[in-house]
C-alpha atoms as a printed R data frame, in Angstrom:
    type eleno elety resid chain resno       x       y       z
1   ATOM     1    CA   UNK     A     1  -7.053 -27.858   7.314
2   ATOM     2    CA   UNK     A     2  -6.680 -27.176   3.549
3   ATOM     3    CA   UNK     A     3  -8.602 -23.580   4.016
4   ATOM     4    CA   UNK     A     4  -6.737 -21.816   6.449
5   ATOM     5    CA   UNK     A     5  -8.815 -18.620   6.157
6   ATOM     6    CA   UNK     A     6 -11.540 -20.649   7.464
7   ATOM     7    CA   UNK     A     7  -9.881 -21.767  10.599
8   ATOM     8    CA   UNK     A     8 -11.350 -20.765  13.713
9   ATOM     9    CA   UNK     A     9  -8.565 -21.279  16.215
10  ATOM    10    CA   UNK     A    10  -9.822 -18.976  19.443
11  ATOM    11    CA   UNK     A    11 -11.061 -21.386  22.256
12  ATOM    12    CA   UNK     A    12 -13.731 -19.086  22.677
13  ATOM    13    CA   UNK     A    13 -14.798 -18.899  19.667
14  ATOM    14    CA   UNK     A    14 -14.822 -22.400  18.824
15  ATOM    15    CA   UNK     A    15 -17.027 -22.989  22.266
16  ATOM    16    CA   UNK     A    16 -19.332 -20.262  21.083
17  ATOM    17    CA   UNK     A    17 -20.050 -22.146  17.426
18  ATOM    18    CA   UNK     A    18 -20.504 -25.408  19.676
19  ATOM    19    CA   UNK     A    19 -22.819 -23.593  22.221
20  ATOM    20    CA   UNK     A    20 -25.056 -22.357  18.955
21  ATOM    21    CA   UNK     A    21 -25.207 -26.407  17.451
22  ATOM    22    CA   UNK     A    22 -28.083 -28.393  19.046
23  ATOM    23    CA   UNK     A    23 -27.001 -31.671  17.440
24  ATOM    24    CA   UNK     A    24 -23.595 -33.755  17.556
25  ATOM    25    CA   UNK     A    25 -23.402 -36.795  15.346
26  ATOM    26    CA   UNK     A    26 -20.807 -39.620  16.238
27  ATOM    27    CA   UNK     A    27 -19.196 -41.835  13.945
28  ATOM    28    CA   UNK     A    28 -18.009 -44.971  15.757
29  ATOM    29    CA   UNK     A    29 -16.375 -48.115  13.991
30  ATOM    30    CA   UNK     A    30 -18.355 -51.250  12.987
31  ATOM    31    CA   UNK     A    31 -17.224 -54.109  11.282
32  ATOM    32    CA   UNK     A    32 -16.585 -52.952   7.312
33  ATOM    33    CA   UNK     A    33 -18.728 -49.494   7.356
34  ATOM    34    CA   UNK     A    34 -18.596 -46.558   9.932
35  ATOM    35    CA   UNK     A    35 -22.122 -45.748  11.903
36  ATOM    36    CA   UNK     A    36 -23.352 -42.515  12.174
37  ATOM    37    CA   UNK     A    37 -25.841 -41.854  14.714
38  ATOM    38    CA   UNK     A    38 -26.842 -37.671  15.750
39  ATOM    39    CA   UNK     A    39 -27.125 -37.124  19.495
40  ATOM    40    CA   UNK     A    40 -27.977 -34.369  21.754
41  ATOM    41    CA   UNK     A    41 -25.110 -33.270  23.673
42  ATOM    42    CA   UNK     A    42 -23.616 -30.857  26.806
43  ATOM    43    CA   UNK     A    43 -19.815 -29.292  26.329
44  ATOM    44    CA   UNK     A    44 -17.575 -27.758  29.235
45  ATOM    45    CA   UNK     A    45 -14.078 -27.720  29.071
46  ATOM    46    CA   UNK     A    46 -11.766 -29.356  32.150
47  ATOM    47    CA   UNK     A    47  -8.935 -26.955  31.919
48  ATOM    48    CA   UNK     A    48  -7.779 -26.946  27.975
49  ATOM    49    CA   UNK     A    49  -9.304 -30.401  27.534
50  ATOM    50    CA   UNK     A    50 -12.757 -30.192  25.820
51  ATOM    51    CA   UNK     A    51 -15.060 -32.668  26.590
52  ATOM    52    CA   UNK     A    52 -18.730 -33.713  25.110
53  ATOM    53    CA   UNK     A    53 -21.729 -35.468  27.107
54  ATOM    54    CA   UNK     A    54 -24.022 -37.591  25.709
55  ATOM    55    CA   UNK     A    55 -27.000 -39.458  27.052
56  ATOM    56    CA   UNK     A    56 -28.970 -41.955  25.717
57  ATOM    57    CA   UNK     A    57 -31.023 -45.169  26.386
58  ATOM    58    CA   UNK     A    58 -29.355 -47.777  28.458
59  ATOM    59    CA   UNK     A    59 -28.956 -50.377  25.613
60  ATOM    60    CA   UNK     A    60 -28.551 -50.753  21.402
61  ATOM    61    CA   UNK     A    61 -26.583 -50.567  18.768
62  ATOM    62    CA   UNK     A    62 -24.523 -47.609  19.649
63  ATOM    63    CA   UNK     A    63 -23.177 -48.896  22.842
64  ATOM    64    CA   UNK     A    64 -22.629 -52.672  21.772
65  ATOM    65    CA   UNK     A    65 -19.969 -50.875  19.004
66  ATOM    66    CA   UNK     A    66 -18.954 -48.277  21.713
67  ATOM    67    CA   UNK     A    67 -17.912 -50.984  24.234
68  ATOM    68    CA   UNK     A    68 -16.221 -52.510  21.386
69  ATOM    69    CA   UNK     A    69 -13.905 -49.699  20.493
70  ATOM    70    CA   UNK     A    70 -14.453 -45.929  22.281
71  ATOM    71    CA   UNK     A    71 -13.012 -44.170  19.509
72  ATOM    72    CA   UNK     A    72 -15.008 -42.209  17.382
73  ATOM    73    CA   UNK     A    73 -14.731 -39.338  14.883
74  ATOM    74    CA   UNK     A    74 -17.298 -36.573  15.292
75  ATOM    75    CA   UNK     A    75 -19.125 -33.879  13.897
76  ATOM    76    CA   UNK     A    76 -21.318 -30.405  14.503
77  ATOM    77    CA   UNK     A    77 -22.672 -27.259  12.399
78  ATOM    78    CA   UNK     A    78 -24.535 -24.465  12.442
79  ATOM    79    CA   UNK     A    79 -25.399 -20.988  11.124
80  ATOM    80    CA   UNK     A    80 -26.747 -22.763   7.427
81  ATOM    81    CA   UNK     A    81 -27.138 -20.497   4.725
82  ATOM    82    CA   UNK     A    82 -27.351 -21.200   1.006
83  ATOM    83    CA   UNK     A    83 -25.892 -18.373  -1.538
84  ATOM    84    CA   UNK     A    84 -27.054 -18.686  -4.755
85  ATOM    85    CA   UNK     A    85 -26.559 -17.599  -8.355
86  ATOM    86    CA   UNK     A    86 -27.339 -17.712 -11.830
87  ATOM    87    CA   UNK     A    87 -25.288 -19.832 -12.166
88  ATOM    88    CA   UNK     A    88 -25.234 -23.567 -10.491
89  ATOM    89    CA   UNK     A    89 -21.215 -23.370  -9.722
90  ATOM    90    CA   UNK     A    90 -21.259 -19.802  -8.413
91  ATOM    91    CA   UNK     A    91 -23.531 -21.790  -5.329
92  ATOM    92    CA   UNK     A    92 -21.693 -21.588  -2.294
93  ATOM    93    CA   UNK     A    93 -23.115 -22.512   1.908
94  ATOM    94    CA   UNK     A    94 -22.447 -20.088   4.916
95  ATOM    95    CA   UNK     A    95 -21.851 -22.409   7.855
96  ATOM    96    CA   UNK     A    96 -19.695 -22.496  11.189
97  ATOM    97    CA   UNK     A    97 -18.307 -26.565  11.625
98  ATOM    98    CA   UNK     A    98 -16.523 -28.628  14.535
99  ATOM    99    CA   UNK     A    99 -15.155 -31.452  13.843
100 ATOM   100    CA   UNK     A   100 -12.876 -33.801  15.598
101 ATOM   101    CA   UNK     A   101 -12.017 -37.335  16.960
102 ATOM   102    CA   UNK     A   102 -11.374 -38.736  20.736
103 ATOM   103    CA   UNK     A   103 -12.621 -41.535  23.189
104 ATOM   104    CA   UNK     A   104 -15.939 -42.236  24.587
105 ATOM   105    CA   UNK     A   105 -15.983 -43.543  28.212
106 ATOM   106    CA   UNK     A   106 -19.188 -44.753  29.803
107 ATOM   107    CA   UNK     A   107 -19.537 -42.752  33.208
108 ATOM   108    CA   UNK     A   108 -20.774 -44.738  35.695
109 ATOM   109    CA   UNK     A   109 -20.189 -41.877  39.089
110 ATOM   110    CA   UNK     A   110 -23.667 -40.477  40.320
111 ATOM   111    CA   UNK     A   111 -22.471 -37.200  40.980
112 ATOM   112    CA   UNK     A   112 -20.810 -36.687  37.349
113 ATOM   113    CA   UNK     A   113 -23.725 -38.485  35.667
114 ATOM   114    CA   UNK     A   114 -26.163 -35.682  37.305
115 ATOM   115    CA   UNK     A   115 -23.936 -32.942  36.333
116 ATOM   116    CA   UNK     A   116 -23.414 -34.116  32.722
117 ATOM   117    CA   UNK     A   117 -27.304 -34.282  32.485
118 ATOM   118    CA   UNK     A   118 -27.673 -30.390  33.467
119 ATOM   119    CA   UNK     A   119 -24.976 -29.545  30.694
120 ATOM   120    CA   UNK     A   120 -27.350 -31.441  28.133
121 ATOM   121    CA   UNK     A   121 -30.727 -29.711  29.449
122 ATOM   122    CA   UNK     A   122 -28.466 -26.192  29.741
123 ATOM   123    CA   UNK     A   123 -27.481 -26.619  25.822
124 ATOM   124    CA   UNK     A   124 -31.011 -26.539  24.728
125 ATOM   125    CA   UNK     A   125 -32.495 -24.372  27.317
126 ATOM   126    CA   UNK     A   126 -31.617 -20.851  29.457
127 ATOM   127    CA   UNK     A   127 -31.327 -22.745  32.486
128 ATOM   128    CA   UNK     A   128 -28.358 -24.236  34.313
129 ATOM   129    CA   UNK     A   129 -30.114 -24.918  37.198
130 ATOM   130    CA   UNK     A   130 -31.899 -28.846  36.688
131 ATOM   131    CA   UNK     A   131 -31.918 -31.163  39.125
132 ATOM   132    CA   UNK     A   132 -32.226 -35.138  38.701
133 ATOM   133    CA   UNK     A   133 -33.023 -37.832  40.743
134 ATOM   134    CA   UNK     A   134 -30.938 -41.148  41.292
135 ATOM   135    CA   UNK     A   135 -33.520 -42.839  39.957
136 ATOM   136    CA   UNK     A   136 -33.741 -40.562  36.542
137 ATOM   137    CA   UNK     A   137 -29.850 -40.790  36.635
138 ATOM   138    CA   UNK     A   138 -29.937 -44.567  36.881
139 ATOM   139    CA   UNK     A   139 -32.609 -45.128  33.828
140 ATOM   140    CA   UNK     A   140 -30.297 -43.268  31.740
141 ATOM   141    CA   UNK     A   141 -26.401 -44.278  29.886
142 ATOM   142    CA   UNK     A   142 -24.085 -41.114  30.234
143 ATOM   143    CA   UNK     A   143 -21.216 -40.756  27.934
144 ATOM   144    CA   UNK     A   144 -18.004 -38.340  28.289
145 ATOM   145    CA   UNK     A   145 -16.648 -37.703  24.765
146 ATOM   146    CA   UNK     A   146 -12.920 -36.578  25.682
147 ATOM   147    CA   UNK     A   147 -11.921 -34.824  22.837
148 ATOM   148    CA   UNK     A   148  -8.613 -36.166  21.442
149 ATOM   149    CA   UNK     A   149  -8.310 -33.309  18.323
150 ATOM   150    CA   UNK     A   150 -10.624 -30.747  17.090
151 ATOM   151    CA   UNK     A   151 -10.949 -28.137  14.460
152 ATOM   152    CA   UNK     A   152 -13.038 -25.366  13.457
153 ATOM   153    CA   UNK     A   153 -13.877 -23.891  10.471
154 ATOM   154    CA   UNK     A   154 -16.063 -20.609   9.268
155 ATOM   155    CA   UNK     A   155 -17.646 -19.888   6.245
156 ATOM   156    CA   UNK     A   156 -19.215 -16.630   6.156
């Protein structure tokens, strides 16, 4: 990271800036240009490995590319805030930003499918607490983003 004095480094500080971001945005691989696609997402970490879930609809685009190669680059931010000036190049933009790469794998287990859905609901709500049905499980794809590297940057 070129701006050291930005870096956010504290595990607990980076999983606060991800718990205040309601939107992750994947870039996966395609043939000749990257795709870019926002998602909504749940974050827990498994020990010191962060990982990412993502649910979406059970075909498309994103999945034909994921199945085709799982690595992707990613990105979140939050806390926006413009600064402005008389003048255009004194500008500058508060922000707190994650970004990172790592593998997507498709999780197929009941149990961890269910669990990865109450991290999504629990990132957008005060609850932890949801329950879901096989049948909701099943009409849904489940992704595990295990995070591979990840940085974190302030700009206050």
């Amino acid at each position: 990271m070129r701006r050291k004095d930005r870096e956010v480094t504290d595990p607990r500080r980076i999983d606060g800036i991800i718990g205040a971001c309601d939107c992750i945005r994947l870039g996966i691989a395609t043939n000749g240009a990257p795709y870019v696609v926002p998602m909504n997402f749940g974050y827990t970490r498994m020990g010191e490995q962060a990982v990412f879930y993502l649910h979406c609809a059970r075909e498309g685009r994103k999945l034909d590319l994921l199945r085709q190669n799982p690595c992707v680059g990613f990105t979140l931010d939050t806390n926006h805030l413009v600064h402005t000036d008389e003048a255009g190049c004194a500008f500058s933009f508060r922000f707190q930003s994650v970004i990172g790469t790592g593998d997507v794998f498709f999780v197929t287990d009941v149990g961890e499918k269910k669990d990865a859905l109450r991290r999504i609901v629990a990132q957008y709500s005060a609850r932890d607490d949801w329950t879901f049905t096989d049948a909701q499980t099943e009409s849904v794809t489940v992704l595990r983003l295990r995070v591979a590297e990840m940085t974190c940057k302030e700009h206050a």
